[in-house]
Biotite code that builds the C-alpha atoms (Angstrom):
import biotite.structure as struc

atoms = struc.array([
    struc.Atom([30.156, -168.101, 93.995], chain_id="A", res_id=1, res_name="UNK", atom_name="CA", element="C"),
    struc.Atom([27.168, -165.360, 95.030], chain_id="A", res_id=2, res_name="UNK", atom_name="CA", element="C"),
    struc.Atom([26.760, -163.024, 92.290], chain_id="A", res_id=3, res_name="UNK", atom_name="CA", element="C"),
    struc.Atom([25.338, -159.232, 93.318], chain_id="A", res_id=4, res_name="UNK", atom_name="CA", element="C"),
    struc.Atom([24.212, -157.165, 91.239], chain_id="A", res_id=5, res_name="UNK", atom_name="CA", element="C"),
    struc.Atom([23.652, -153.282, 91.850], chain_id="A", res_id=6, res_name="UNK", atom_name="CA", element="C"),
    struc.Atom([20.982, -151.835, 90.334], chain_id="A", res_id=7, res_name="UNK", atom_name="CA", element="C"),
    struc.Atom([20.313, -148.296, 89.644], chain_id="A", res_id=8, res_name="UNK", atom_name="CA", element="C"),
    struc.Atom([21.593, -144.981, 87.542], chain_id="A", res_id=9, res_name="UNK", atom_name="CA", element="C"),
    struc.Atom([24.830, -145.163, 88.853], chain_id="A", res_id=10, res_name="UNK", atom_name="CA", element="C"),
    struc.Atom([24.235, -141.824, 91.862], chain_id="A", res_id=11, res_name="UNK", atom_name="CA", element="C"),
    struc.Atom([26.056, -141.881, 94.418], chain_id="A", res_id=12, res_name="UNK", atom_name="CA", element="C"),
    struc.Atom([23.533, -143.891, 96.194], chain_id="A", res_id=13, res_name="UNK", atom_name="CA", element="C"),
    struc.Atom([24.508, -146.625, 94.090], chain_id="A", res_id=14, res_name="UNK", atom_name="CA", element="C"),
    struc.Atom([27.821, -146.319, 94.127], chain_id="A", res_id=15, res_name="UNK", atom_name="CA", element="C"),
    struc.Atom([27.951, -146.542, 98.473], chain_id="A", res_id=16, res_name="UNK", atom_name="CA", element="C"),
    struc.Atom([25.975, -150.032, 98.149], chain_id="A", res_id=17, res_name="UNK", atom_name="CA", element="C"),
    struc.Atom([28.064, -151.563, 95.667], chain_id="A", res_id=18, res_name="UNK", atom_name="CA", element="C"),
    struc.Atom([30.578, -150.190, 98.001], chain_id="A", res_id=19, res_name="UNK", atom_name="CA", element="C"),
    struc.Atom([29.242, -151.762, 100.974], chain_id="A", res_id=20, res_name="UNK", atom_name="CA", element="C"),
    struc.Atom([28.119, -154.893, 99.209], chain_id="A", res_id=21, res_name="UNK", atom_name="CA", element="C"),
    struc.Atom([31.417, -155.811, 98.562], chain_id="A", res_id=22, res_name="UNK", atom_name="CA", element="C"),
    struc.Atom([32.738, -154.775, 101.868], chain_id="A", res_id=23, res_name="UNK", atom_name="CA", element="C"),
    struc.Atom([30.240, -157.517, 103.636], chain_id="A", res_id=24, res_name="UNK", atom_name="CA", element="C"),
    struc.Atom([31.160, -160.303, 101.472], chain_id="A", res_id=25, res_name="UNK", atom_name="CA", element="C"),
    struc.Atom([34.709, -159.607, 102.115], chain_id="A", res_id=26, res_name="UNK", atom_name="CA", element="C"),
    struc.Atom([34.170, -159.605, 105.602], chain_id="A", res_id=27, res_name="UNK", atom_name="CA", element="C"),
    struc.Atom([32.499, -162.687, 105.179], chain_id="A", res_id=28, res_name="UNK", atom_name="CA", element="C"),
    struc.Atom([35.262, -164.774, 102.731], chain_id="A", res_id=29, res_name="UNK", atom_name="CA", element="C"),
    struc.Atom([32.701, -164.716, 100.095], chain_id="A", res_id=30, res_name="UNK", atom_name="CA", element="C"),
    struc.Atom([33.697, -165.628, 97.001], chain_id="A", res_id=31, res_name="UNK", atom_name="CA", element="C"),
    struc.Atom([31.396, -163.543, 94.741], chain_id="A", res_id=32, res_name="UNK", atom_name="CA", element="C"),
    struc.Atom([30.718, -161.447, 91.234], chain_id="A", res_id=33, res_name="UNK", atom_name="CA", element="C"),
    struc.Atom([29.872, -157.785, 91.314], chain_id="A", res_id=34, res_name="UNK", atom_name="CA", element="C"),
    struc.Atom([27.702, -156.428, 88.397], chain_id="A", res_id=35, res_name="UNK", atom_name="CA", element="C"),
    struc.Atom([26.285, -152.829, 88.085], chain_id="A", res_id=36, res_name="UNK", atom_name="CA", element="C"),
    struc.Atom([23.155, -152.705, 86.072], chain_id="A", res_id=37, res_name="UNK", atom_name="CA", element="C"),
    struc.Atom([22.625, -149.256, 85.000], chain_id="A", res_id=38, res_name="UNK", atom_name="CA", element="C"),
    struc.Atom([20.203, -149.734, 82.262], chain_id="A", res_id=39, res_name="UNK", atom_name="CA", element="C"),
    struc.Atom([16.738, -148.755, 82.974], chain_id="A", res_id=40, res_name="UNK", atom_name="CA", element="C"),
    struc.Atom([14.945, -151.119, 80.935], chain_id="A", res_id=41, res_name="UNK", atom_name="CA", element="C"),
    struc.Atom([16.985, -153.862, 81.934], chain_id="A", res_id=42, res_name="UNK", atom_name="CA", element="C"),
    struc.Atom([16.454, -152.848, 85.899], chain_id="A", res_id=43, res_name="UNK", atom_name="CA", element="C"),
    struc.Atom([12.510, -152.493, 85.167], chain_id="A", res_id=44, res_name="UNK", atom_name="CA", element="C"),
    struc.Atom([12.620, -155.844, 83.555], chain_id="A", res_id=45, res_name="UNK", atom_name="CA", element="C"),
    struc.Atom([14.295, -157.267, 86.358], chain_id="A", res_id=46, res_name="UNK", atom_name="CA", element="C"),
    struc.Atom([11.333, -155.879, 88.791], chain_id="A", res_id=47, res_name="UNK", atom_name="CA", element="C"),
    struc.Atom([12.765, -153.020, 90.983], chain_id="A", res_id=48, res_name="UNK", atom_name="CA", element="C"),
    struc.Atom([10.433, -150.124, 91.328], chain_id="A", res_id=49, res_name="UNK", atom_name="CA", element="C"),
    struc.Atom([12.991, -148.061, 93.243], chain_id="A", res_id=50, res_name="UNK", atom_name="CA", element="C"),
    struc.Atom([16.929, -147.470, 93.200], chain_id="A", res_id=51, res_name="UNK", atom_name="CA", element="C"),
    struc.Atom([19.343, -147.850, 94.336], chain_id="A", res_id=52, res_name="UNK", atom_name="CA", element="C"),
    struc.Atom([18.406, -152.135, 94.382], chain_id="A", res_id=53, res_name="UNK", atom_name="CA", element="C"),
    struc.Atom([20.450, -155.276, 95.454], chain_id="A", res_id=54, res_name="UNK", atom_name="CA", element="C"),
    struc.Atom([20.375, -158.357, 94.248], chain_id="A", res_id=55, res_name="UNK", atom_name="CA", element="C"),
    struc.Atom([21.673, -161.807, 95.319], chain_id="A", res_id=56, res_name="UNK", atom_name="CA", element="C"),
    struc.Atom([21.567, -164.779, 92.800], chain_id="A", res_id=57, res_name="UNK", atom_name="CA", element="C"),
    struc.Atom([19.057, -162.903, 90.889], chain_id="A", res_id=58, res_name="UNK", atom_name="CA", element="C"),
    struc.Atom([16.613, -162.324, 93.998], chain_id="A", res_id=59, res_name="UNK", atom_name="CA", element="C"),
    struc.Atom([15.645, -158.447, 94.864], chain_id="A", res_id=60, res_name="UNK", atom_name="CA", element="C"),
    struc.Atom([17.026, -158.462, 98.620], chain_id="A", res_id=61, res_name="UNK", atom_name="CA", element="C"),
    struc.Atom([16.931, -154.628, 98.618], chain_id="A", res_id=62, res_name="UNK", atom_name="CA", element="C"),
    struc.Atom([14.937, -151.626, 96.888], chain_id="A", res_id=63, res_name="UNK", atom_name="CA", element="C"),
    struc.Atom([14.874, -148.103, 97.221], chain_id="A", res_id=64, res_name="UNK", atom_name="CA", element="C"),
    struc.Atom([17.902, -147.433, 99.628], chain_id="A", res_id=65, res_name="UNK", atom_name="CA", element="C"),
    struc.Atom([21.167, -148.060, 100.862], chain_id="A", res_id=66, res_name="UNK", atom_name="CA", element="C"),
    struc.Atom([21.962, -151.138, 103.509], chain_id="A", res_id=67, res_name="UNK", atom_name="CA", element="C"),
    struc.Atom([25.089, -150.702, 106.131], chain_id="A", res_id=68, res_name="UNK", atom_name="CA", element="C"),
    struc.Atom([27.592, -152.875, 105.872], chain_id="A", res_id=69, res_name="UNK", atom_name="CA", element="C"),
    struc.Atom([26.269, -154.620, 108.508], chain_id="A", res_id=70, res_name="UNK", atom_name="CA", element="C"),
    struc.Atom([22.801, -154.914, 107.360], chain_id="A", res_id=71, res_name="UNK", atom_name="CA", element="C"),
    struc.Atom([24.019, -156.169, 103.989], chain_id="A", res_id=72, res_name="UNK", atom_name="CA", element="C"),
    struc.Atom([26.443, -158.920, 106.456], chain_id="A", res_id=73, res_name="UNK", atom_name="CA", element="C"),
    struc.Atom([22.958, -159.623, 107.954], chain_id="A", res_id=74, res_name="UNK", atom_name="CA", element="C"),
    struc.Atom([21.204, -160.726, 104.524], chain_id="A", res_id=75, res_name="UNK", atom_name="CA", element="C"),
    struc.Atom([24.065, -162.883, 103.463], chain_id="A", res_id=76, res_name="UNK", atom_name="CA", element="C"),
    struc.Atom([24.474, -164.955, 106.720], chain_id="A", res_id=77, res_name="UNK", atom_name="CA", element="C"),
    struc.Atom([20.685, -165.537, 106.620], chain_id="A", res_id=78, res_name="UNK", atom_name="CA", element="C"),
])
């Protein structure tokens, strides 16, 4: 199972990658987890310097804006 996590203040910015997060993995079959990390010390612990972030498995793939769909699909089949 891939676990993603979304972090960021929870804008709207935010909310459209989660969005589109879980829209690739589900066009993939991906089984996976969906967090949303809106606390700020927690997200400046975890290393992002910009939001909206994505993570996958705990590795920043993404800082400071929001992927496409397809972009996102991209990452994953890497």
């Amino acid at each position: 199972m891939i676990k993603f996590q979304v972090l960021g203040s929870g804008c709207a910015k935010c909310k459209t990658l989660g969005q589109h997060t879980e829209a690739a993995a589900q066009a993939l079959g991906l089984a996976y987890e969906m967090e949303k990390v809106t606390d700020m010390n927690a997200i400046i612990d975890a290393g992002v310097m910009s939001t909206p972030a994505l993570t996958v498995n705990g590795e920043i793939k993404s800082m400071g804006k929001v992927l496409s769909v397809d972009e996102i699909k991209t990452l994953l089949s890497a």
